[in-house]
Every structure is written in C-alpha cells, then in structure tokens.
N, C-alpha and C positions, 0 to 999 in steps of 0.2 A: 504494500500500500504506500503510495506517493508521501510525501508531507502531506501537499494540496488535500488530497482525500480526506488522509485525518485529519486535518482541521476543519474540512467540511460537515464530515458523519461529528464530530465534537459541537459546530456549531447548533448542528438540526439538534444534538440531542439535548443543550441547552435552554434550547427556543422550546426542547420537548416541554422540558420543568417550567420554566419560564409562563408556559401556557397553561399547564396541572397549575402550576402555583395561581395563575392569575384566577384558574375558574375555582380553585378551592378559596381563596379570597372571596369572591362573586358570593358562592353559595352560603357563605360565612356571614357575608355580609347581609343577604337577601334573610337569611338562619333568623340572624340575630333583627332585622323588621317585624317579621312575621311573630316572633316570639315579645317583643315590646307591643304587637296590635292584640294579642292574643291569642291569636292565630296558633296554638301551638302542634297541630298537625300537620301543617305547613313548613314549621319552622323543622319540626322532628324529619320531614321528607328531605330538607337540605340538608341538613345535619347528617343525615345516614348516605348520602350521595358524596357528600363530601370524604366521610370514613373508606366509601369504596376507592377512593381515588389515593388517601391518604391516613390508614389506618390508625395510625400515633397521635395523627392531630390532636393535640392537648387541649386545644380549648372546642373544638368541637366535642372531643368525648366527653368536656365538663359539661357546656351547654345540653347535650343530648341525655346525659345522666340527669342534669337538674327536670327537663321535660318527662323526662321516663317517671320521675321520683315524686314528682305533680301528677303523673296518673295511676301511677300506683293510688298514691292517696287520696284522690278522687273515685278509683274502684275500691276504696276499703270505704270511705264514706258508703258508698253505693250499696255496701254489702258484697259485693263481685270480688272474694278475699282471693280466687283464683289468678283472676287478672291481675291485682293487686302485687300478688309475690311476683308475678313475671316481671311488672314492671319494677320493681325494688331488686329484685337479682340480675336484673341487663343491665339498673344503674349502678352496681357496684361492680359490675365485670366489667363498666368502661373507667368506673374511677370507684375507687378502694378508698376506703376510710372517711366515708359520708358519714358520719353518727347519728344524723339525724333520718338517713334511710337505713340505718341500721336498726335503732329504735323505731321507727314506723313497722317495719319487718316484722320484729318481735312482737307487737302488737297484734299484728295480723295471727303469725303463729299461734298466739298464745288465744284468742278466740277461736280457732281452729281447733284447739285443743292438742296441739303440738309443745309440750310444754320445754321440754328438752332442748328444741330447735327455737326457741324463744328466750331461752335462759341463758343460750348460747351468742343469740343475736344481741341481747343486752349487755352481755360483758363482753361481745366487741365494741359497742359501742361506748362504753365508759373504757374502755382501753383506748380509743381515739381519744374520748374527752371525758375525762374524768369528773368535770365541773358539771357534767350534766343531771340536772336535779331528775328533770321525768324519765332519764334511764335507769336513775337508781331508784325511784320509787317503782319504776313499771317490773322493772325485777326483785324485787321484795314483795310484788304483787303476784309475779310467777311463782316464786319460791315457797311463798304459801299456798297455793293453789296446788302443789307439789308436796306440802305436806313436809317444809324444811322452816315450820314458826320463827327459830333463832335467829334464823339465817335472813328470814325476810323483815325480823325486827331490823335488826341491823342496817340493811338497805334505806329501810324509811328512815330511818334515825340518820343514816347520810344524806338521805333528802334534804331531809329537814335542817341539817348544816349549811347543805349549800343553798338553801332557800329557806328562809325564817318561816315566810306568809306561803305556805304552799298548803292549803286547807283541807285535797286531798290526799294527803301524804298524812298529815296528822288524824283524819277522818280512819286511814285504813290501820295507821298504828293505836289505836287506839284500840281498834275491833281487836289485832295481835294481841294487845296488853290484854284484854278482857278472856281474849283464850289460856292465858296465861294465868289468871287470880289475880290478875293487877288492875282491881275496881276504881282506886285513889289513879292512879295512871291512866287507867282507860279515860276516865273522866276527866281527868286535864286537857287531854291532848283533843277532846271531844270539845270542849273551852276554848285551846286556839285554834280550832278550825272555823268557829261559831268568830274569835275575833277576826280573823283573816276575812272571811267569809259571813256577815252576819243575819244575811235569808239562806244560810244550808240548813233547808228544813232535813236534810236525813242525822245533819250531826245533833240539831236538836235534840231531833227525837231518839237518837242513839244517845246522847246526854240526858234525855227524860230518863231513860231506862234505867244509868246507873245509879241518879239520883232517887230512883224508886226504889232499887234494888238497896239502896243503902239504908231509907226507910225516912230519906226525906219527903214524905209525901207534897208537903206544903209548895215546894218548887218543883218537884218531879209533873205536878199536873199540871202545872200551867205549860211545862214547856214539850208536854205529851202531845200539847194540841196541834203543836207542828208536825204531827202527822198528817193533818188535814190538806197541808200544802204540798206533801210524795206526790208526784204525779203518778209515781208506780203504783203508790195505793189509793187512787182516785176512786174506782170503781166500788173500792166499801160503802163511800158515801155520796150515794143516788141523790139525797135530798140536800147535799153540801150549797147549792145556792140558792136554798128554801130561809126564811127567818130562821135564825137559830134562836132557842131560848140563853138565857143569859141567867137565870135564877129569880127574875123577878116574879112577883104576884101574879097569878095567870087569871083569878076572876071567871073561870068558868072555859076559857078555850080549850080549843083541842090541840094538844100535842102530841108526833109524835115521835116515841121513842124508837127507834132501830136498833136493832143488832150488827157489830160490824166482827170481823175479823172472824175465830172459829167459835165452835160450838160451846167449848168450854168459856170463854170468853163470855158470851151471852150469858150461861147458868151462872155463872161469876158476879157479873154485875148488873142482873136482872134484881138483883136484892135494894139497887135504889129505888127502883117504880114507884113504889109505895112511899117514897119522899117526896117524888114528884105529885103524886096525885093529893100529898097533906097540903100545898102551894096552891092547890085551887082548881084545877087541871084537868082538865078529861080525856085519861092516859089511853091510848092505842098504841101496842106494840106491836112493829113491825119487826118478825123473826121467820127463823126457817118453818116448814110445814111442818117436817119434824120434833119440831119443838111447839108447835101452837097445845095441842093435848096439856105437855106439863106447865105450862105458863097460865092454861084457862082457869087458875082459881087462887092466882097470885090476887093479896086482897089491893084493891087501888085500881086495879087495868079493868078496864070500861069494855076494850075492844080488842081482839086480836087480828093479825093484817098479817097474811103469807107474803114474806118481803120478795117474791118473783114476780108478782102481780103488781097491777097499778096501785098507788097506794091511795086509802081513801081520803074524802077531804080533813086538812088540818089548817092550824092557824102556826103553829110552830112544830118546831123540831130541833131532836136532841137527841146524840150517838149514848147508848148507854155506858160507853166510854169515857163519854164528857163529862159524865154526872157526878165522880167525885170531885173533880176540880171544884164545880157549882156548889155544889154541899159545902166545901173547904174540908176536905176528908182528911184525916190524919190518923192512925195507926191508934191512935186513943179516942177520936169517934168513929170509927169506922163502924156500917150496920151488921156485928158478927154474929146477930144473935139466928140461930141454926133450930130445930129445920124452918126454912123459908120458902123450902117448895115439900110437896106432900106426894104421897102414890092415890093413885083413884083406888076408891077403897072398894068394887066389884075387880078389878088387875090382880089388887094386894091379894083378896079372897083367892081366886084363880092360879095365883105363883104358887099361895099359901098348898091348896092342894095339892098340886101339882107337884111339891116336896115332902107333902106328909110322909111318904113312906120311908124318908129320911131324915124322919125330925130330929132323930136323938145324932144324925153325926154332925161335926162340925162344920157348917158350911162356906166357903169360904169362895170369892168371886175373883177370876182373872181376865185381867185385858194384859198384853202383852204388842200392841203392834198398834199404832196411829195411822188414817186415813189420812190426816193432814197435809195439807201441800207445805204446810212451812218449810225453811231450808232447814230449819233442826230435825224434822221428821224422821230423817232416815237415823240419825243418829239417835235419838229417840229409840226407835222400832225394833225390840227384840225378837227372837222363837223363843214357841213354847219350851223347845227341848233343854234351852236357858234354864228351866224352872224347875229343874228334875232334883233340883235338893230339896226342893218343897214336899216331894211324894214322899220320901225318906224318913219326911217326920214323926208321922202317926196314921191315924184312921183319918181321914178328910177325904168330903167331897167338895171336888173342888168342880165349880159352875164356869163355864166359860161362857163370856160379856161380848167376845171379842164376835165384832161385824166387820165384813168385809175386808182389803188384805192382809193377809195372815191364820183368820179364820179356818183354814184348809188344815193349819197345824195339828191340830184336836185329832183328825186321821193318825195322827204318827206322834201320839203322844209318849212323854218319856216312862219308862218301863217303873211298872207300879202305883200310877197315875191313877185316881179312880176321878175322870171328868165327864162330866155333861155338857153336848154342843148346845148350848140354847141360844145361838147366838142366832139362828135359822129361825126361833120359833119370837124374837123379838121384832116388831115393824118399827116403835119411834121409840123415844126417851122417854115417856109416860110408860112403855112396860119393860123396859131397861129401871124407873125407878121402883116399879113394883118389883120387883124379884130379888134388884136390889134390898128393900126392906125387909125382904123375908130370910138375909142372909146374916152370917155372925159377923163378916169381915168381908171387904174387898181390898184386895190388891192390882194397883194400877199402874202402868206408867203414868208418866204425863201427860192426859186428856181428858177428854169432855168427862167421860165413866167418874175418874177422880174426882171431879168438880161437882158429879151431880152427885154421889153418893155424901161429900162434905156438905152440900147445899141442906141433904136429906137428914145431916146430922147421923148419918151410919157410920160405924169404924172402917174409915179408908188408910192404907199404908199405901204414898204415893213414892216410885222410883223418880229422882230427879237428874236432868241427865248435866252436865259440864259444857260450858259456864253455865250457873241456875241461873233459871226463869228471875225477872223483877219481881213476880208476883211471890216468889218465896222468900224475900230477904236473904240475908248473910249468917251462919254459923248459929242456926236455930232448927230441930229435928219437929218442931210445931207449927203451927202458922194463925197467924190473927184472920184469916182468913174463913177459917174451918174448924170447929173446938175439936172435933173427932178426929183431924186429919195427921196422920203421923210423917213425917217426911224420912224416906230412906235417901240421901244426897251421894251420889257418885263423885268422888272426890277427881282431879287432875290427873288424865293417864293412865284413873285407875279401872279396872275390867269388868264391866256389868256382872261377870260372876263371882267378883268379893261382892256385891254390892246384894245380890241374891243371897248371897252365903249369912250375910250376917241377917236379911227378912228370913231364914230357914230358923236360924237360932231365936228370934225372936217370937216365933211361929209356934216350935216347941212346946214351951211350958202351956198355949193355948190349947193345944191338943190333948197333952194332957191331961190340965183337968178336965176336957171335956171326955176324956176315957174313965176318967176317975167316977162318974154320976151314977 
C-alpha cells in the first residue's frame, strides 16, 4: 500500500468517527429535548440508538438509566411490579450504584414477597449510600417481615439517626418495641411520630392502644377516636358522617348505637346501652344478625337493627366504641357489674336437657381457633391436639364451642379426650350463651366465646396471646372487665404448650373434687 493510500483509507476512517460522533451528539442532543418536554419514550428511543452506535457512552447510559428508573417507578405505582423490576434491572446494568433504584427495587421485591432479594437490594443500596434514611428503614421493614425483630430494630433506630422527623420509621419501631415488652418505648416512639406527623391517625391510635393497655383510660379514649380517621378502617363506620352524639341530653331522640370491629368487641361494650338510654334516648342497636337474639333483652334498647341492612331512621349516632370516652370511663367507673347479658331461659331449658345424662361430670367448654380476620388471628388460633394435657386430668366432659375453622378438629381429637361437637348443633350467640350457662367452666382463646361467657358472668379461663390485647392490661391474671374471667397470659417466645400446661394444672384440683361428690 502506497503512503497516498494510507492516508486516504486513515482519512475516510476518520471522517468514519467524525460522523458516528457527530450523529451520536444529534441523538444526545434530540435525547436530552424530548426528555426536558416529557416526552420520555422518545427520549429513551435516542438514547438506545445512540448505545447501538456507541455502547460506553457514559452519559447516555446515565440519561437512559435515569428514564428506565422513572418507569420502573411509575409501573410499581401502577401495580405492574413485573414491568417495574425490568425497568430497575436495565437501569442498573447501564449504570451500577443508583441507590435510589436500588431501594425502589427492594420495595418492589419485598411486596412480591421476595424477601431475600429485597434485603439484599437494601444493603446494596446503603453500601452506595449509607446516609440513606428510607433504605435503612425499608430494611428493618424487610427484616421483620423475615422474622429477624433485633435486627430490624436496629435498622429503624439508624433511621431515625439519620432523620430525626421521619414519622414512619418511629410508627414501625414502635410496633418492634411492642413485640418486644417495650410498652414505655412503644409509646414514645408512637409520641414522635404523632410530633413529626401530627394527623397520623394510625400512630394515634397505635398510641390509644398503649395508653389503654397501661390503664390510662382517661387519654387512651380520646385518642382511640383517631381511629375514625384509618381510611383502612373506614368501612366499620357506615354512619361516620351521620350526627354523632357527643354525650349531651338526648330528650327523647333516636340514637343509634353500632357495633364496629369483631364480635367480641360488640358483647364487650354492648354493656354501655343502658347508659345511653339513662341520657334520655331511644336506643337502637345496630349489630350482626347473629347477635340481635342475645342483645333483644338488654334493658334500655328500644330496637334492634341487622347492621347489613338499611338502617332505620335516627337523629344521632354512636360506635359502641365511642361510648366510654363519653361516659369519661376509667378502670374505677367502669360498668363491670356481670351478668349483663342472660341465656333465653326455653335455650337454657333445652342445653339443660340435652346434658342431663351428664350432670354429675364436670363440664367444661372449648374454643380453641378464631374466625377472625384480624392480623393477630393466626397467631391466636390453636388445634385441639394442643389440648391433650387437659384429657390427662381427670373425668371431664369437655363440650366443644368451636364454629367454623378449626371445628373439623373434634374428628381427631387427642387420645382420651371425652368431647362433644356441639359446635354443629349451635346457629347464633343466644344458644352459644345457653349451653354456655349450663356448663362449670369454659376455656377460650381470645374471642367472642371469652367475652360472652365473662359478659354471662360464667367461669371463663381466657389464653392471651403476645403482645396482650389493650383490653387486658399489664401483669394482672384478672380483668376489670369480667369478675369471672381468669386470664392465662403467654409470656414472650414463650410456647402455647407451657401456656396449656400450666390451664392443665390449674384444671386438676377442679376435677377432682368434682370426682370427690
């Protein structure tokens, strides 16, 4: 080859680049128009035209990461979590160490329920940037969700370092501390999220709860009421932008009361009615169908109203929940005085027979499994075959309560078990209260059965599960609630079958002397 030549083939190849350069300029330039108009499908089409001409280009790989990492996040909005990681994994295969599509990512994951691959996408992203407050709270968020408490205290607690005012950080440590026994803690952090934050109706009312649970009644109701404003618990309250009553003198109107949340809830605080109806008041409660039977001889209630139905006319309304606020309820007025609901006395007759031919054993009633949707439910909900140190005791017949799931258990009860399914021959809580009445003892978890037998004034030993309920207070085996009601309390970590073993031993000397007669 000549010189001539080779300067010529060197020229053309020059003018080659010269030309790539100038159109990759163009589309860079055209790129970055279309992504300032908003345009960003347009802008992502130059962007990726340009990569084919010049794969490394650094700033178009950024540009086209930043648009991929905008639609990622517009299909997680969407819900479209699929689309979503595609675009969060293209943006970091053109440019590595985004921490804020790394955190987006995780998120995605961890709604997925990929929890591994989200906990992984968080500590890359606090490996970029460590300063990042919502990377270290969103994996404190994983890590509980995973079933790692310590670990995701921790996280929050880094949050909350690098961001004082961060409302949901202190919202979810708070809930951690409460898993933990840490009432005095739970309740602080539930404090600064309220100041950060001061319409978080969820921390309120996660702050009503401990303040209730501690036995503050006096603040705990007022700031219960912030439940009214969960949008996620909106649908309790049908008649939330009806008059509400307030406690004044009623003079004759009609109010009415509702039931909101679950069934024990209702048999719980159905015991105010009868305060409302002393105010002047012409009470109609609105409750499940279920429940109208045991409610029809509550003295006060004028009217009973099937809360699936339209309700009838009223001048005001009031969540039977609201009603100790209104009263100004305190642990030392509280209306404890039991039975407040009764069995229909042709039920009572009919249980009555219906066990005579076992009058002389000890009768003794089981629920063991909650219908409940609450999120505590499952951890609530034992098997029967849990209960197999109970048969161990003595002579007892023991009655099964339990309706619906779990019910099935009774089939494959634990060996030496003498039980009755009557859980089949029950329709509502008025003949759940009669058989109740006919029995020496019930034993419940935590539900409705619990609540109606204490309401009934019958010996109830209720299992409570970790963290207790508000409604039980702190380091009392009794309750202001219930005079009858015994509480068995499951301590932290500790196994539903210490928690049985020690209702076995207490079980004992009852059987006894009923062998002794």
């Amino acid at each position: 080859m000549t010189v001539g030549n080779w300067f010529a083939k060197l020229a053309s190849a020059n003018s080659g680049i010269q030309g790539e350069n100038q159109r990759a300029g163009e589309l860079l330039r055209r790129g970055a128009e279309h992504q300032n108009a908003g345009n960003s499908g347009a802008a992502e089409e130059c962007y990726r035209q340009l990569l084919s001409l010049q794969p490394e280009n650094a700033e178009a790989r950024h540009r086209l990461a930043r648009i991929l990492a905008a639609t990622g996040s517009a299909s997680q909005e969407r819900g479209e979590l699929g689309a979503a990681i595609e675009g969060y994994e293209e943006a970091l295969a053109l440019e590595q160490g985004q921490a804020d599509v790394l955190n987006n990512l995780g998120n995605v994951y961890r709604d997925l329920g990929r929890l591994a691959d989200a906990i992984a996408a968080f500590r890359n992203a606090i490996d970029v940037d460590g300063g990042r407050a919502e990377a270290h709270f969103n994996l404190g968020t994983a890590l509980f969700q995973s079933g790692e408490n310590a670990q995701a205290i921790a996280q929050c607690r880094t949050a909350l370092a690098l961001r004082a005012s961060f409302p949901e950080a202190s919202m979810s440590l708070g809930y951690l501390l409460e898993r933990e026994g840490d009432a005095p803690g739970a309740a602080a952090c539930y404090r600064d999220a309220i100041a950060a934050r001061p319409d978080f109706a969820e921390a309120h009312f996660n702050h009503a709860l401990q303040l209730l649970l501690a036995g503050d009644f006096e603040k705990g109701w007022e700031e219960y009421e912030w439940r009214l404003r969960m949008p996620d618990l909106a649908p309790l309250w049908p008649h939330a932008g009806r008059p509400r009553w307030d406690g004044s003198p009623l003079e004759g109107k009609a109010i009415l009361l509702y039931a909101e949340q679950g069934f024990g809830d209702a048999i719980q605080f159905v015991r105010f009615a009868p305060l409302v109806a002393e105010r002047g008041g012409k009470v109609i409660l609105s409750c499940a169908a279920s429940l109208m039977p045991l409610f029809e001889n509550i003295p006060g209630i004028a009217a009973l109203a099937d809360w699936s139905k339209p309700a009838p006319a009223f001048d005001l309304c009031c969540s039977l929940l609201s009603l100790p606020r209104i009263f100004r309820t305190t642990i030392a007025t509280l209306p404890a005085k039991t039975p407040y609901l009764h069995a229909n006395p042709e039920k009572l007759r009919r249980w009555n027979a219906r066990l005579a031919p076992d009058a002389a054993a000890l009768k003794v009633g089981l629920v063991w499994a909650t219908q409940s949707s609450n999120k505590s439910a499952q951890s609530r909900s034992l098997k029967l075959d849990m209960f197999a140190p109970l048969a161990a005791v003595g002579e007892i017949l023991f009655c099964s309560l339990q309706k619906g799931p779990g019910a099935e258990h009774v089939a494959h009860a634990p060996a030496g078990m003498r039980i009755i399914d009557f859980g089949r021959e029950i329709g509502d809580f008025s003949d759940t209260a009669a058989l109740i009445a006919n029995l020496d003892l019930v034993i419940s978890i935590d539900t409705a059965v619990a609540h109606l037998a204490g309401a009934l004034a019958r010996p109830v030993w209720t299992l409570t599960d970790w963290p207790p309920e508000w409604r039980w207070l702190l380091g009392r085996d009794d309750t202001p609630w219930y005079s009858t009601m015994r509480l068995y309390r499951r301590g932290r970590a500790e196994p539903w079958e210490d928690v049985i073993a020690r209702v076995a031993e207490a079980l004992r000397p009852l059987a006894g002397r009923r062998a002794q007669r």
